[in-house]
C-alpha positions, 0 to 999 in steps of 0.5 A: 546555500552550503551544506555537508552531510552523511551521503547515506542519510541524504540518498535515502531522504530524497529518495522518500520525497522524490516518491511523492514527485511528480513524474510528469507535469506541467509545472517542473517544479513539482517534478523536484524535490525541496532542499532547505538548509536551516541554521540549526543544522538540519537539511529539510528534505520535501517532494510534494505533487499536491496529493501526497507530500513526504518530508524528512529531516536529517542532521547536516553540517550547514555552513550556509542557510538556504533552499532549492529545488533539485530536479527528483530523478537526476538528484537521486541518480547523482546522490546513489552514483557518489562513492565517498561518505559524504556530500556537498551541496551548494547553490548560488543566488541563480539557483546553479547548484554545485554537488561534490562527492569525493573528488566529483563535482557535478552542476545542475540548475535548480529552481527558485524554491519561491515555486515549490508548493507549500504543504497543506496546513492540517489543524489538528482537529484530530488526532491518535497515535497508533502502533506502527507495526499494525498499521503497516501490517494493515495497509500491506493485507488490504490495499491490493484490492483497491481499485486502480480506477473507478468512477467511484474514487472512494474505491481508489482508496482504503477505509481506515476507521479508528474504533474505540478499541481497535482498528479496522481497514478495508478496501475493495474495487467491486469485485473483491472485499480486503478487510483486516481488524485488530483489538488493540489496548487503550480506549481511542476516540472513534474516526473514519478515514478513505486514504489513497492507495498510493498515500498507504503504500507510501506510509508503509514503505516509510514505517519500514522497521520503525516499532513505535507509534505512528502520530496521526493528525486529521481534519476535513480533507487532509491527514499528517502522519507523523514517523519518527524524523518524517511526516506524510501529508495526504489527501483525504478522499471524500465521499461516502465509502461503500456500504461493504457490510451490506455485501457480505453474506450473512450464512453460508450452504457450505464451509470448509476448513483447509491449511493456508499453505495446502490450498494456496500452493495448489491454486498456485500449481493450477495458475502455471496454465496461465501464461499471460491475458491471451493464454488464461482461463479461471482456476475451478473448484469443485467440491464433492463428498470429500475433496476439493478438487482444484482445476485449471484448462487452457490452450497450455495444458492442464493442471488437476490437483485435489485436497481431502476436506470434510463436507456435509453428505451429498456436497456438490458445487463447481466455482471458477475464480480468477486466479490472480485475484485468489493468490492476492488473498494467500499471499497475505494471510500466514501460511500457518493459518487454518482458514474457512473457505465459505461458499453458497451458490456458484454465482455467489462470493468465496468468503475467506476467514480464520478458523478463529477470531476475526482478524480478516475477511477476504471476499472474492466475486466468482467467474462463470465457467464455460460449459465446455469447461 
C-alpha cells in the first residue's frame, strides 16, 4: 500500500476513528485504526471497539491499492508532530509501515488488516433524515444527565424518539430528568431509539458545523448515521427505557418566573464554597414573600445572595440542591430565556421550563438540609 495525501485531512480523519479505539484491550488490533487505500483514489479511514465505529473518507493520491492497522494514539501523535502539506504512507507485505512528511521519515509496525473487526451490517429497515443542527443541539442540552453507571444500562443512554412531527431526546440518571423537543416540518415515520452517551457525543463532535441533514439508518441493535464523508455505527441499547413521564409531577404549589442568566449566576456565586467532595455542602433556596433568597454555608465561608420574584402571599419553602447538578441545567438553556422554576414540597423535584412552548424540561431531585444548616 502507497498513498499521498493532504496532512490536515488525514490528521483530522484518524483523529475521528482513533475516538472510537480502543484505549485498552486485549485485542491490539482494536486499540488501531484501519487505513485502506482504494484504487478510486479514496483512503478509508475506521477505528471500531465493537460498540461504536467512525469511518470517514477522504481524497488521496493512491499510488498503490492497500490496508493496514495503525496503532491510534502513535499515528496521530505522528500525523499532528509533521510540518509539511502532505504525508506519505506506505507498508510492505510485513505490515512495516514507512511515514514520510517533509524531510521525516518515521517506521512503526502495523497489523494485518485481516484482524480489524468488520462493521455491523445495518438493513436499512429504517431510516430518516434529520437536521444536523437540531440533532446536535439536542444531544449537547440532554446527554449531561445520563448515567455514567447504572444497573439500568438504559440510563446509560439518551431516549431519541422520531415523532411524526418532531423530535424529542431524554436522558436522565435517577436523580435528574434532561428533556428537549423540537416541532420540526414534514411528516416522519414514528421510532424510538436508546443510543449510548459516548456514541451521541461523538455524533456531535462530528456534525460540528455541518448544516445539512443527518441520514439515520436503524434496525434491531444497531444505527448508522450518515454526516456528509463520515458514518457513525453504534449500538443500540436494548431494554425498556424508563417510564420518566410517569415521574414528573403533574401540578405544582408554587411557580416562579426568573431570567436565565439572574438565577444562574447566582447559584454560580453560591458554588465558590464549594472547593471540592470534602469542602462541599448544597446550595438552598429559600423563598419567602417576595424573594428567592439563594444560600451556600461550608467550612470555606458562606455565600448569601437574593432575587425579587413574584409569589402568592404567605409563600414559605427551603430546598437544598446539588449545585453541580443545577449548573448543568443553565449551563444549557440561552441566558435569554425566561424560565419557570416549579416547586411543591422540599422533598419534591425542581422542575424547570420556559416561560413559553415546550422546548425542554429540566427536573432535578432536591438534598435534604441539615437542620443546622
Amino acid at each position: 500500500m502507497k498513498f499521498i495525501c493532504d496532512r490536515d485531512a488525514l490528521s483530522s480523519v484518524v483523529s475521528d476513528a482513533s475516538r472510537a479505539s480502543s484505549v485498552r484491550s486485549s485485542l491490539a488490533v482494536l486499540e488501531g485504526v484501519y487505513l485502506k487505500a482504494r484504487e478510486d483514489g479514496r483512503l478509508v479511514v475506521t477505528g471500531n471497539d465493537l460498540e461504536i465505529a467512525i469511518e470517514s473518507v477522504i481524497e488521496a493520491d493512491v499510488r498503490e491499492p492497500g490496508e493496514v492497522v495503525l496503532g491510534a494514539k502513535l499515528l496521530s501523535r505522528i500525523i499532528s508532530s509533521t510540518n509539511s502539506g502532505t504525508v506519505s504512507v506506505e507498508c510492505d507485505e510485513n505490515n512495516l509501515t514507512v511515514i514520510r512528511s517533509g524531510s521525516a521519515k518515521i517506521e512503526i509496525p502495523g497489523i494485518s488488516a485481516d484482524e480489524f473487526p468488520d462493521l455491523p451490517l445495518v438493513d436499512e429497515e429504517y431510516s430518516v433524515s434529520l437536521p444536523a443542527a437540531v440533532l446536535k443541539n439536542m444531544i449537547e442540552t440532554t446527554t449531561f444527565a445520563a448515567a455514567k453507571t447504572d444497573n439500568d444500562p438504559t440510563r446509560m443512554g439518551a431516549l431519541l424518539k422520531i415523532l411524526p412531527d418532531g423530535l424529542t431526546m431524554v436522558a436522565l440518571d435517577g436523580y435528574r430528568i434532561a428533556q428537549r423537543h423540537v416541532d420540526l416540518d414534514g411528516s416522519f415515520e414514528p421510532k424510538d431509539m436508546i443510543i449510548p452517551e459516548k456514541s451521541l457525543n461523538e455524533l456531535a463532535r462530528i456534525i460540528g458545523d455541518y448544516e445539512d441533514d443527518v441520514k439515520i439508518i436503524a434496525a434491531p441493535g444497531h444505527a448508522v448515521f450518515h454526516i456528509d464523508n463520515s458514518r457513525l455505527v453504534t449500538r443500540l441499547i436494548e431494554g425498556a427505557y424508563t417510564n420518566y413521564e410517569r415521574i414528573i409531577p403533574t401540578s405544582y404549589a408554587l411557580e416562579l418566573e426568573c431570567a436565565t442568566n439572574i438565577i444562574a449566576d447566582s447559584v454560580k456565586r453560591a458554588s465558590l464554597m464549594i472547593l471540592n467532595d470534602v469542602v462541599k455542602g448544597p446550595i438552598k433556596f429559600t423563598i419567602t414573600d417576595g424573594n428567592l433568597n439563594v444560600s451556600c454555608s461550608t467550612s470555606a465561608g458562606f455565600v448569601d445572595d437574593n432575587i425579587e420574584v413574584d409569589t402568592p402571599p404567605d409563600t414559605f419553602l427551603e430546598i437544598g440542591f446539588s449545585n453541580r447538578y443545577l449548573q448543568d441545567v443553565f449551563n444549557v438553556i440561552s441566558k435569554n430565556d425566561e424560565i419557570v422554576m416549579k416547586f411543591n414540597k422540599s422533598i419534591n423535584p425542581l422542575v424547570i421550563t420556559p416561560k413559553e412552548g415546550n422546548d425542554y424540561m429540566y427536573m432535578v431531585l432536591p438534598l435534604m438540609l441539615s437542620r443546622s444548616y
